[in-house]
N, C-alpha and C positions, 0 to 999 in steps of 0.2 A: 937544367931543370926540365923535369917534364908537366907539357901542358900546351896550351895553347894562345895565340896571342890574336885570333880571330872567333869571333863569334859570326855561327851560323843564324837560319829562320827557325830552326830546333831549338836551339839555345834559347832566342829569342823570347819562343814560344814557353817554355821551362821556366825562365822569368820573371814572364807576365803570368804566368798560373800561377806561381808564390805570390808576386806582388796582388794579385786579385786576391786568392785567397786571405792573404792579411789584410785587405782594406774592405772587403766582404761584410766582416761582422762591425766596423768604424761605421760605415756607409749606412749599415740599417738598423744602425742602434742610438746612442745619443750624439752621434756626432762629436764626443771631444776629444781633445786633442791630448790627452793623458793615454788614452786608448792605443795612440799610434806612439808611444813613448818607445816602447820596446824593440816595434819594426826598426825605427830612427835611430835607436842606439846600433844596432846591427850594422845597418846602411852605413852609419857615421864609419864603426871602424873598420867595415871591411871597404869604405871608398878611400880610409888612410895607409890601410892595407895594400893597395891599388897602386897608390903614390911608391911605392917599394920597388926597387928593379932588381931587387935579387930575396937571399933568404928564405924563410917561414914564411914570413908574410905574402915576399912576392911568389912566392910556390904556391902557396895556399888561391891566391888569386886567380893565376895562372889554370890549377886544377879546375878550378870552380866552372869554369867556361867549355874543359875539359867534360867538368860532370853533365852540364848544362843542354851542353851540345848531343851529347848520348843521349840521356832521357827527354829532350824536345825532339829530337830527329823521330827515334823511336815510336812517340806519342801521338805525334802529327802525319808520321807514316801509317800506322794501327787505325786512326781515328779517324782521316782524311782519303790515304791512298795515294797522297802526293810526295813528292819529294820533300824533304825540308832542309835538305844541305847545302844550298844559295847560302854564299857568305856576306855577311854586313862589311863595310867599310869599318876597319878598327882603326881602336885610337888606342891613348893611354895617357896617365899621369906620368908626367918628368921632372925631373928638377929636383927630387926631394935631396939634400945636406944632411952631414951628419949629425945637425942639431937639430933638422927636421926630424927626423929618426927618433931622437929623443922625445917628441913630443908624441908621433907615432906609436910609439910601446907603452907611454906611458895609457894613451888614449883605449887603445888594444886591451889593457890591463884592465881600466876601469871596468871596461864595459863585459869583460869577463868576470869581474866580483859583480856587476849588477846581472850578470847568470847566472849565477852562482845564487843568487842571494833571491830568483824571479820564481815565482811560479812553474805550474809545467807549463801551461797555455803561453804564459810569457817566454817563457824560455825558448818554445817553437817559437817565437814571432822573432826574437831577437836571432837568431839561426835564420830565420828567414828573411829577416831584413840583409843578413850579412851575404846570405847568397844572393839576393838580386841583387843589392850594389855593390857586388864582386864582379857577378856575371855583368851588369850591363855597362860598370865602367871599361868594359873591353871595344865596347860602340862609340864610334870619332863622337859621337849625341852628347851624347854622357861625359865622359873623357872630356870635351871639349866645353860642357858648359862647367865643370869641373876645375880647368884647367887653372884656377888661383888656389887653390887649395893647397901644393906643394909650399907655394909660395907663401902664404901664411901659416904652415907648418914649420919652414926655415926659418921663417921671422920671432914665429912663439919661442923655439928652440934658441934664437941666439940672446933675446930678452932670458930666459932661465939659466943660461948660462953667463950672460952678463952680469946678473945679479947674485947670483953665487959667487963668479970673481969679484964683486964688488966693485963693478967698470960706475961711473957717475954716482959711488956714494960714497967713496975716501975724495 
């Protein structure tokens, strides 16, 4: 795969300018929490995307931090003058099973028909959301307060599959 499994202070910075900008207009307008539905779907599945160690999904991750790290470096160098290639401590989702997986595409899925189906405005937010919580599930931060989320992905996935074999209902 190509990409990265470290995020830089560029990265960082690439971010935190998506994530401001999506909380921007939340922050000075009514405040609710319908507002930030889109960003959150985003986040959602590109932090189940995250949980992936290989594939689409985990390429797409991988890239993201990729992109992240170029146009933060870039921006913070043009804007500042300073360096911005100081790496973060990385981290990452592990653990996910192949019934976690199952719950992963299907989550990935939805949230592609609610882009499908959003606004333009929304459609950036949800693209937006999916790159910050692509990019900054690469940070031990993130990654680490994260870290049950595999774990309730394998559990969703073996309930879906239990009940399809009909395990506790013959």
């Amino acid at each position: 795969m190509t990409g990265t499994t470290t995020l830089t202070l560029g990265g960082l910075l690439a971010a935190l300018l998506v994530l401001v900008a999506n909380l921007h207009p939340w922050w000075t307008g009514n405040r609710e929490m319908k507002q930030l539905a889109p960003f959150s779907k985003g986040f959602f599945a590109a932090a189940c995307g995250a949980a992936c160690p290989g594939g689409l999904l985990g390429w797409a991750h991988l890239r993201s931090g990729t992109v992240a790290n170029g146009a933060g470096e870039r921006t913070g160098t043009v804007t500042t003058g300073t360096s911005q290639t100081a790496s973060l401590t990385s981290g990452q989702l592990v653990g996910l099973s192949a019934t976690g997986a199952l719950v992963v595409v299907a989550v990935v899925f939805l949230v592609s028909l609610a882009y499908k189906a959003a606004g333009k405005k929304d459609k950036k937010r949800i693209i937006g959301g999916a790159f910050v919580g692509s990019t900054l599930c690469l940070t031990a931060g993130v990654a680490g307060a994260l870290a049950w989320l595999p774990d309730v992905l394998n559990v969703a996935g073996e309930v879906i599959v239990d009940t399809v074999e009909g395990a506790g209902i013959l």
